[in-house]
C-alpha positions in Angstrom: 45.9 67.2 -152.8 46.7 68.5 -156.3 43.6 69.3 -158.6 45.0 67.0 -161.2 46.0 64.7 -158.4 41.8 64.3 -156.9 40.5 63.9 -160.7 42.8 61.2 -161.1 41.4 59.2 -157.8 38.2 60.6 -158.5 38.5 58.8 -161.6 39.9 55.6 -160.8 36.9 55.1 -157.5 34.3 56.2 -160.5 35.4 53.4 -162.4 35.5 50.7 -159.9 31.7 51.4 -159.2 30.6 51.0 -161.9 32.4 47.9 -162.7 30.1 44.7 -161.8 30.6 43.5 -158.6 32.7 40.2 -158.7 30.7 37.0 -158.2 30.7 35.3 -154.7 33.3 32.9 -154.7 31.9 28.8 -154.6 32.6 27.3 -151.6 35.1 24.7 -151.5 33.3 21.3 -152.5 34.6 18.2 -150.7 37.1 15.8 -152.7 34.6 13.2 -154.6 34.1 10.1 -153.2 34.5 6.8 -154.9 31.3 5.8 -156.3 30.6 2.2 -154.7 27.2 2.2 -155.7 25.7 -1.2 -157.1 26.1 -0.3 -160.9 29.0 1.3 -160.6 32.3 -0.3 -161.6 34.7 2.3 -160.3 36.1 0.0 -157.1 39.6 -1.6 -158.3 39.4 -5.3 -158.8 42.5 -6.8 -161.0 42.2 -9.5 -163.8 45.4 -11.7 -164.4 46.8 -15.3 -166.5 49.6 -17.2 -166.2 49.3 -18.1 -169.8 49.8 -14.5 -171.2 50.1 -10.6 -169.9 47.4 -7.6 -170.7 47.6 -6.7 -174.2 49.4 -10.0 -175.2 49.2 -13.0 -177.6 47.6 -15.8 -176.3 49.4 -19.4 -176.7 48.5 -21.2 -179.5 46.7 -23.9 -177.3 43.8 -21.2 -176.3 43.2 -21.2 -179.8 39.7 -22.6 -181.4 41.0 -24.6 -183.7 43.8 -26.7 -182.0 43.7 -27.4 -177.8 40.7 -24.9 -177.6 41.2 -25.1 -173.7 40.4 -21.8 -171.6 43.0 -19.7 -170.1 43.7 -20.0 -166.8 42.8 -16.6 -164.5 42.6 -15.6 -161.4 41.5 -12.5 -159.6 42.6 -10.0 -156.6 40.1 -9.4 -153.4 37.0 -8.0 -154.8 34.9 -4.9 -153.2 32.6 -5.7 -150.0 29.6 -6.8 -150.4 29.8 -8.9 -153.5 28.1 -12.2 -154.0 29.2 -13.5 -157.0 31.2 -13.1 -159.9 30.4 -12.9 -163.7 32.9 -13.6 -166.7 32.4 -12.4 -170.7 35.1 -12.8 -173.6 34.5 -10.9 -176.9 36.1 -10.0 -179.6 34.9 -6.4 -180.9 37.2 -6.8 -183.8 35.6 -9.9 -185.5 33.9 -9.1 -189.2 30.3 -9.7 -188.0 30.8 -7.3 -185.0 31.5 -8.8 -181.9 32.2 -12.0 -181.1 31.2 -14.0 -178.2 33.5 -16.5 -177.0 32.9 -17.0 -173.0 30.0 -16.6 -170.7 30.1 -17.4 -167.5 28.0 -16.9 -164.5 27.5 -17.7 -160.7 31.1 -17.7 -159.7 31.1 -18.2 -156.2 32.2 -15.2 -154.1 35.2 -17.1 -152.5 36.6 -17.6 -156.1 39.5 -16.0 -157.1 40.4 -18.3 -160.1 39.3 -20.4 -162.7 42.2 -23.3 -163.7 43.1 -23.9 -167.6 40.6 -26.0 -169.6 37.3 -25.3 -168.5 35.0 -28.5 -168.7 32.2 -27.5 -171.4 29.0 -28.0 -168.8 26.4 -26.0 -168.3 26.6 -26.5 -164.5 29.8 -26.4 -162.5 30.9 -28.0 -159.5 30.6 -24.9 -157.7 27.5 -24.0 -159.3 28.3 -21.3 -161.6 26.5 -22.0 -165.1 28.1 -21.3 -168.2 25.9 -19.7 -171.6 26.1 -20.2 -175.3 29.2 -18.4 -177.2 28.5 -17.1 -180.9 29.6 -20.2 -181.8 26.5 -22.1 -180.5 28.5 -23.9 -177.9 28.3 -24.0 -174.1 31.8 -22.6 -172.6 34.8 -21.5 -173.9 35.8 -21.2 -177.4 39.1 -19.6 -178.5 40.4 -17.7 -181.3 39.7 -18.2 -184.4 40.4 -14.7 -186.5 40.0 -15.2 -190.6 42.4 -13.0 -190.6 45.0 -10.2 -189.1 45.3 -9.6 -185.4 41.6 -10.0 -183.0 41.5 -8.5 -179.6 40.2 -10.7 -176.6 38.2 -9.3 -174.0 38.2 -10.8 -170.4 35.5 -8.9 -168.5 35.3 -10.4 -164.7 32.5 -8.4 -163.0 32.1 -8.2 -159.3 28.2 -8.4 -158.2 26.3 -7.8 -155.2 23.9 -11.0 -156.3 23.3 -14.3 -157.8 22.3 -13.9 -161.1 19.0 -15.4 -162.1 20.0 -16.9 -165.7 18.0 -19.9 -167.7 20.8 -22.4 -168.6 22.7 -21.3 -172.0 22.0 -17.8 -171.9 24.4 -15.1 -174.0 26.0 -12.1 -173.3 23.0 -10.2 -173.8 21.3 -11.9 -171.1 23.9 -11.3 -168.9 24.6 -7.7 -169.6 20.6 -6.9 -168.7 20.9 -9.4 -165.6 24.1 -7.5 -164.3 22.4 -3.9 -164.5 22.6 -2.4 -161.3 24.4 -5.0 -159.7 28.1 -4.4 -160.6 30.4 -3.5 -157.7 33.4 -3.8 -160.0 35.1 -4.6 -163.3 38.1 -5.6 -164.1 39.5 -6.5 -168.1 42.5 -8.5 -169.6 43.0 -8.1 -173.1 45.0 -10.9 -175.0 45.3 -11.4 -179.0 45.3 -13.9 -181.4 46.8 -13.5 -185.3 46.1 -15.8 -187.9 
């Protein structure tokens, strides 16, 4: 080998020791699993109406200050192990913050839909109880914007238990019963302009 050859090389293996050696590579983690953990809502459960699609108006009839009758909805197979089912409508968008218009609890696991019109009881036939809306009132009560275009929430949650509610409690009652006990969520949106 050439003198100016073996300094070059010389050279070059210099260099790489002193470089830092490369860090051990991570082992290869297995792919995530779903989270099916009570309290988790990552299981798929869908939300649907016959009286309008995600993300669209509701009729005229839903609304507060004419028919005021509930939507009707119904539901897809929920996760295993749920007992019950839960339903909250709000409406972030109203000027006071958000707006309570449905709460609803104790739906029977079996349920996979609620007709149009809602009776206003606090106890159903089935025995799920409904709560007080911001409105004061037991049930549902529709839109009723003061102005421009309100988003609807339909929030059905899955649960791995009855919840133990008084009669007429809100959606903050329900939110702190639910905790740790959701299997799955599911949301339709519809909106209502004045």
């Amino acid at each position: 080998m050439r003198p100016a050859a073996l300094a070059a090389a010389v050279g070059v293996a210099l260099m790489a020791a002193c470089q830092p050696a490369a860090p051990p590579r991570a082992a290869a983690l297995p792919p995530a699993k779903a989270d099916t953990a009570p309290g988790s809502s990552t299981m798929s459960l869908t939300l649907t109406s016959p009286s309008f699609s995600d993300g669209q108006p509701l009729p005229a009839k839903h609304a507060y200050r004419l028919q005021n009758l509930s939507p009707a909805l119904a539901w897809g197979e929920p996760p295993a192990g749920t007992q019950s089912f839960a339903l909250l409508v709000d409406d972030p968008d109203a000027p006071a913050g958000d707006w309570v218009h449905w709460v609803l609890w104790n739906l029977p696991a079996a349920t996979r839909e609620l007709p149009e019109g809602v009776a206003k009881e606090a106890r159903r036939a089935d025995g799920s109880q409904q709560g007080k809306n911001d409105f004061g009132n037991l049930g549902w009560d529709g839109p009723a914007p003061p102005s421009g275009t309100h988003h609807y929430h339909f929030k059905l949650l899955a649960l791995d238990q009855p919840l133990p509610l008084a009669a007429g409690a809100g959606k903050k009652e329900l939110l702190t019963a639910t905790q740790g006990h959701e299997l799955a969520r599911a949301e339709l949106v519809g909106t209502f302009t004045k």
